[in-house]
C-alpha positions in Angstrom: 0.0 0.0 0.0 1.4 3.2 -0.9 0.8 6.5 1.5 0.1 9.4 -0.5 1.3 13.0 0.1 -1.4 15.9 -0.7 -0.4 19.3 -1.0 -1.7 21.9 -2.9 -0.2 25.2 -3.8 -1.2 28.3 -5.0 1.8 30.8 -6.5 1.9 33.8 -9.0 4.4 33.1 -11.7 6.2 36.4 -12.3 7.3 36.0 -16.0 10.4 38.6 -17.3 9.5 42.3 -18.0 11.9 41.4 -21.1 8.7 39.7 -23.3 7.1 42.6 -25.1 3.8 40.2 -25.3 3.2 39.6 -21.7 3.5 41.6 -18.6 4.8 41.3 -15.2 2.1 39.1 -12.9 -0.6 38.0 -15.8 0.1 34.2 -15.5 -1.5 32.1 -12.5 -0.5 29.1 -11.9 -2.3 26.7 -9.5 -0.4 22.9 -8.9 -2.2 19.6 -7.2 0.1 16.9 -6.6 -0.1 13.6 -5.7 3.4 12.2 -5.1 3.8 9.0 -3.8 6.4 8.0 -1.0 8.6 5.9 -2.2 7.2 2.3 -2.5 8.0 -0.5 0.6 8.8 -3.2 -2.5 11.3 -1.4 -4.3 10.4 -3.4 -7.8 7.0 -1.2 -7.8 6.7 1.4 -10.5 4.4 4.5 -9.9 3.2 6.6 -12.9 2.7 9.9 -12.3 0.9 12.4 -15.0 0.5 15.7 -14.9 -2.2 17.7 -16.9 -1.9 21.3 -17.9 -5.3 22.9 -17.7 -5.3 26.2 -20.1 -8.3 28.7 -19.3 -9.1 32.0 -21.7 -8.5 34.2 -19.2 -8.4 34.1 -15.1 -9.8 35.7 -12.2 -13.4 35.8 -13.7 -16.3 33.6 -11.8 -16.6 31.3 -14.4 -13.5 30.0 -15.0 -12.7 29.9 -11.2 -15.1 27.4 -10.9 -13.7 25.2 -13.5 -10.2 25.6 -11.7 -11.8 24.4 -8.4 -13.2 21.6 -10.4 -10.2 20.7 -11.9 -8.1 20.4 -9.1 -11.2 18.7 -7.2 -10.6 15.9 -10.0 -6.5 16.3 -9.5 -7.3 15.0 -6.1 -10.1 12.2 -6.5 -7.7 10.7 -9.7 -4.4 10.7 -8.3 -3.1 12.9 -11.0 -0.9 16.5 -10.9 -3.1 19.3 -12.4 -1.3 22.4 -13.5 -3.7 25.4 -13.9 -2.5 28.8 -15.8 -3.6 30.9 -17.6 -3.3 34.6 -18.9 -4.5 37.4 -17.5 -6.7 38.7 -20.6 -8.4 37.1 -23.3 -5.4 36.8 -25.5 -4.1 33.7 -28.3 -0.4 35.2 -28.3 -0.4 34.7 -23.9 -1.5 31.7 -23.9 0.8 30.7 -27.1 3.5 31.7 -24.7 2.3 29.8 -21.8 2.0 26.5 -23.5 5.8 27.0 -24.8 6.3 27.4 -20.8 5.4 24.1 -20.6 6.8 22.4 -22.9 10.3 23.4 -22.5 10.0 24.0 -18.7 7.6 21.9 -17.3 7.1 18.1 -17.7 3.4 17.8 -18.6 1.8 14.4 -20.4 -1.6 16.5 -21.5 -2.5 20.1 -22.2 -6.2 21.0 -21.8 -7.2 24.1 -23.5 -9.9 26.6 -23.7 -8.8 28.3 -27.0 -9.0 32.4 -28.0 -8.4 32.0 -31.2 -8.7 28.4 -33.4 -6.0 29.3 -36.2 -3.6 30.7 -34.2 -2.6 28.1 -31.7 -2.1 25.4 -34.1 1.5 25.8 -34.3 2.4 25.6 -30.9 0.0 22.7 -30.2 1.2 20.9 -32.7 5.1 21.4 -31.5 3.6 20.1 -28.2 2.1 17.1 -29.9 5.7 16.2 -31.3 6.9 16.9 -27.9 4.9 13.9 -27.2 2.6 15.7 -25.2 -1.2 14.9 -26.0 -3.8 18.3 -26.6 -7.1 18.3 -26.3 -9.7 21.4 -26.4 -12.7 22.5 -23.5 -14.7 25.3 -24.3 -13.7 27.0 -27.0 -12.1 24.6 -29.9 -9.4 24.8 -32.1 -9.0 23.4 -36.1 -9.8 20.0 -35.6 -5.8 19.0 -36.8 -4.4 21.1 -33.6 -6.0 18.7 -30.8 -7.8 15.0 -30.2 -10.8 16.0 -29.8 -13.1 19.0 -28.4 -15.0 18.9 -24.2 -17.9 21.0 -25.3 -20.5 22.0 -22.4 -23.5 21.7 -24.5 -25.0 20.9 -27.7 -24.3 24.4 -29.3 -26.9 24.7 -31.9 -29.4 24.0 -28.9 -27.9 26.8 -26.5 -27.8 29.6 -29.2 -31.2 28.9 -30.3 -32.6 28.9 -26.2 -30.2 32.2 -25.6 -32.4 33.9 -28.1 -35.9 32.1 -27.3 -34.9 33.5 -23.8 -34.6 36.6 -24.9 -37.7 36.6 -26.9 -40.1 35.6 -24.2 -39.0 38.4 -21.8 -40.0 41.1 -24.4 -43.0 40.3 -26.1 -40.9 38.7 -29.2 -40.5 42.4 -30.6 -37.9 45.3 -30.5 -34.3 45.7 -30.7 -31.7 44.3 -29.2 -27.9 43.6 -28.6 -25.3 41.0 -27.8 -22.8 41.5 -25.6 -19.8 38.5 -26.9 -16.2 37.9 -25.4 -13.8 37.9 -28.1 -14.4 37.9 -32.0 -12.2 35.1 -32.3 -13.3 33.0 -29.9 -15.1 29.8 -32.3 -17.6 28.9 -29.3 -19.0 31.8 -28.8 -19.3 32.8 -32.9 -20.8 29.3 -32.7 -23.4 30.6 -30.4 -24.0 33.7 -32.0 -24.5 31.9 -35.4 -27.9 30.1 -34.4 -28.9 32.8 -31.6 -29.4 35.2 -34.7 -30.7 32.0 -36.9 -33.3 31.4 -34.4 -34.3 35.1 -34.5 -34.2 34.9 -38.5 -36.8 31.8 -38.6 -38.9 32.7 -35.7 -38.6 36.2 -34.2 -39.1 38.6 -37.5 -40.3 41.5 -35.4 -37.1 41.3 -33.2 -34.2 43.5 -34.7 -30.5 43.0 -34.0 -28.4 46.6 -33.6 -25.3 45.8 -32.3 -22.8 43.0 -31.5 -19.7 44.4 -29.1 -16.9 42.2 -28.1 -15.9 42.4 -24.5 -13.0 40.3 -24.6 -13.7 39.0 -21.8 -12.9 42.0 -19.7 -15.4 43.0 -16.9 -15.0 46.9 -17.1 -14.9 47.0 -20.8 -18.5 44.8 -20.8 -19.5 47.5 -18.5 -18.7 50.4 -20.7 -19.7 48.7 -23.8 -23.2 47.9 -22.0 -23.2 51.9 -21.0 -22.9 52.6 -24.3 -25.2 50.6 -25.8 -27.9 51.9 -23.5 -26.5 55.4 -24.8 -27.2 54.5 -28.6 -29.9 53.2 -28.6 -32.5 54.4 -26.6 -35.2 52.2 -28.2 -33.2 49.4 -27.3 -35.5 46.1 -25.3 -32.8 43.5 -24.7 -29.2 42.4 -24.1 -27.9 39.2 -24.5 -24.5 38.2 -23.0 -22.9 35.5 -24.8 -19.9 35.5 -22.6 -19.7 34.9 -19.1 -18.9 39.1 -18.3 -21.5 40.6 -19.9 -24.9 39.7 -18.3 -23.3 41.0 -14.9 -22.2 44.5 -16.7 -25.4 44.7 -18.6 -27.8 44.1 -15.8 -25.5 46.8 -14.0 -26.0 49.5 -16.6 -29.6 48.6 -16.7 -29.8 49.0 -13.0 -27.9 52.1 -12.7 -30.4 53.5 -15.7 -33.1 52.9 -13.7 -34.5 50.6 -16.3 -35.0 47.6 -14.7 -37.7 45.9 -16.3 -37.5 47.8 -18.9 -34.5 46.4 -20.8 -34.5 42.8 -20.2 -31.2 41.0 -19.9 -30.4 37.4 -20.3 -27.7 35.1 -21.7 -24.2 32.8 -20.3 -23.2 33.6 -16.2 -22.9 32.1 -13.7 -25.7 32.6 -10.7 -23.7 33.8 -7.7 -22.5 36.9 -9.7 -26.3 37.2 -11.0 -28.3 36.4 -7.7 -28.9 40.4 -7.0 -29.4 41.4 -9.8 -32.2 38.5 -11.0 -33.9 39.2 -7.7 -34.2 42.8 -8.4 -35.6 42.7 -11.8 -32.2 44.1 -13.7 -31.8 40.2 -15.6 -33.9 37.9 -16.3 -32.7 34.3 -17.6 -29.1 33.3 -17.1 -28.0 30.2 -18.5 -25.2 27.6 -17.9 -23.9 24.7 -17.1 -22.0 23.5 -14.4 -18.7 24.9 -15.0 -17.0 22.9 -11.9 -18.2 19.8 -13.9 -16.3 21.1 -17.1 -13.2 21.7 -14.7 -13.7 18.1 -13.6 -14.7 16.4 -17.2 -11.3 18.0 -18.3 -9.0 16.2 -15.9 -10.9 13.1 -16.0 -10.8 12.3 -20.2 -6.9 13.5 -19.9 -6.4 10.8 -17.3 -8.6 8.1 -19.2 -6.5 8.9 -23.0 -3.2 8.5 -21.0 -4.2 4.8 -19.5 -5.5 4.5 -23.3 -9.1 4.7 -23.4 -10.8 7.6 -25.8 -14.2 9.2 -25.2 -17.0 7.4 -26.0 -20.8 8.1 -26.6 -23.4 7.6 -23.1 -19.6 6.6 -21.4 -20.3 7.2 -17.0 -17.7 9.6 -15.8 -17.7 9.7 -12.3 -18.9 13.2 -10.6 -20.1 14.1 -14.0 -22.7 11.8 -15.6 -23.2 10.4 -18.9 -21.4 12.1 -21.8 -22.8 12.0 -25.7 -20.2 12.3 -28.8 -20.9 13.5 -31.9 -17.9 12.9 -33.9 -14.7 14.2 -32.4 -16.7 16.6 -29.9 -18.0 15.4 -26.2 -21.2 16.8 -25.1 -21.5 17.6 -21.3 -25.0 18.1 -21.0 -27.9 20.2 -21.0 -27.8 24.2 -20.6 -29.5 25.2 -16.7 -31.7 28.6 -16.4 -31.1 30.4 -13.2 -34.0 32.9 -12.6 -35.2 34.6 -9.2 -37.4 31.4 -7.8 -34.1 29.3 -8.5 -31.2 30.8 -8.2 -30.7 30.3 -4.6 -30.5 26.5 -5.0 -27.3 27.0 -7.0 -23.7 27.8 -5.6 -20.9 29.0 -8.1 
């Protein structure tokens, strides 16, 4: 029997003022270990794997939760979880990152929630020879730059609800906006591609005005939902397609006085949204459980480096069953958090 040593550390990575693409103190980095004494029969091997867990962008609700899943998982499977990420929305940071790894770090899988799906192929693929296995969560790459794509939900079903969401909190008339993260994220232009399809075939007398890009960035959502209060005065709905911009937008509203008025709705998570659903200035928020994702991640890494791929109904445990459709794992179904539920929920 082997006695296990658990420690967990949390550390700021302070990377060299000399790169001209990142800045001093944007990279967090959060390591599980599970390292094994060594064994009483000396014959024994023990294979340890670590997992480098990539998010878009830290310190934002959502992808904290998915960190706290992550290393919930690092724990329960006996693996080392390495968790960094950049400190904005940003291909070229977390290009730089995964280089980290590979020539500093000695990882068996990196786990990514990509900002950009062209321009990490390089670098994922100089991991791949590097005999490091890439997979995608989140947001995906070109299929050629990973094995295959953790996707939350189905997204053709989540765009479409995002915008029948919308549509039932203002009569199915009027203008409106969407609030996204970055243009270049493929998830979310997913999304948007069949939230304005399902506007197209069902909602005629809704009008789109505006799509702005938050990049993830929780002030810029909050000016950008300022503004588009400013322009368009006529204006009956936001939709945040990105986990900042229901909190900004129901702010703005809010601060308006226009609760009610303007209805928001769209991707957060409820703890940031619990105020602001109770008092009228959102709606409908929509996710999943992004702990779950954090957890789903670690677990298919694990199972692909003991040799078994993802497979369609498979039972991960702390998760549930999982569907494929071709190279791309389905979580589950979306969850609406409104006012009579979203106490129930906690992340």
């Amino acid at each position: 029997m082997l006695k296990k040593i658990l420690w967990y550390q949390i550390f700021l990575l302070i990377v060299s003022g000399c790169s001209p693409s990142l800045p001093n103190n944007n990279e967090y980095k959060v390591v599980y270990s599970n390292e094994p004494l060594q064994p009483e029969n000396e014959s024994q091997e023990v294979k340890e794997y670590t997992i480098a867990i990539i998010p878009k962008v830290i310190n934002i609700p959502y992808f904290n939760a998915i960190e706290e899943g992550a290393i919930e998982a690092g724990k329960d499977l006996g693996v080392n979880v390495i968790y960094k990420g950049p400190s904005i929305a940003d291909s070229t940071q977390q290009i730089k990152i995964i280089n980290d790894l590979i020539e500093n770090e000695e990882v068996d899988v990196i786990a990514i929630s990509a900002n950009d799906p062209e321009k990490l192929i390089p670098i994922l693929k100089k991991a791949q020879r590097n005999q490091i296995r890439v997979i995608t969560w989140d947001a995906d790459t070109l299929p050629e730059g990973r094995e295959f794509f953790i996707n939350m939900v189905n997204p053709e079903t989540l765009g479409r609800h995002l915008m029948d969401t919308l549509a039932w909190n203002v009569g199915e008339e009027g203008e409106f906006a969407i609030m996204t993260g970055a243009h270049s994220a493929s998830n979310l232009n997913e999304w948007l591609k069949w939230i304005q399809t399902q506007q197209e075939e069902y909602y005629p007398n809704m009008k789109l005005v505006d799509i702005s890009a938050t990049d993830d960035d929780p002030h810029k959502a909050y000016v950008i939902a300022q503004q588009l209060l400013n322009d368009y005065p006529d204006l009956k709905g936001i939709i945040g397609n990105s986990s900042v911009g229901p909190p900004a937008a129901a702010q703005a509203v809010m601060e308006a006085g226009k609760s009610g008025e303007i209805a928001v709705v769209g991707l957060s998570s409820p703890n940031p949204m619990n105020e602001y659903l109770k008092d009228g200035s959102a709606q409908v928020i929509t996710l999943w459980s992004p702990k779950k994702l954090g957890y789903l991640t670690v677990s298919l890494s694990k199972n692909i480096l003991t040799g078994s791929l993802p497979y369609d109904n498979q039972e991960i445990p702390g998760v549930g069953k999982i569907r494929m459709i071709d190279d791309m794992v389905i979580m589950g179904e979306p969850i609406d958090f409104t006012r009579e539920n979203v106490d129930q929920y906690d992340f």
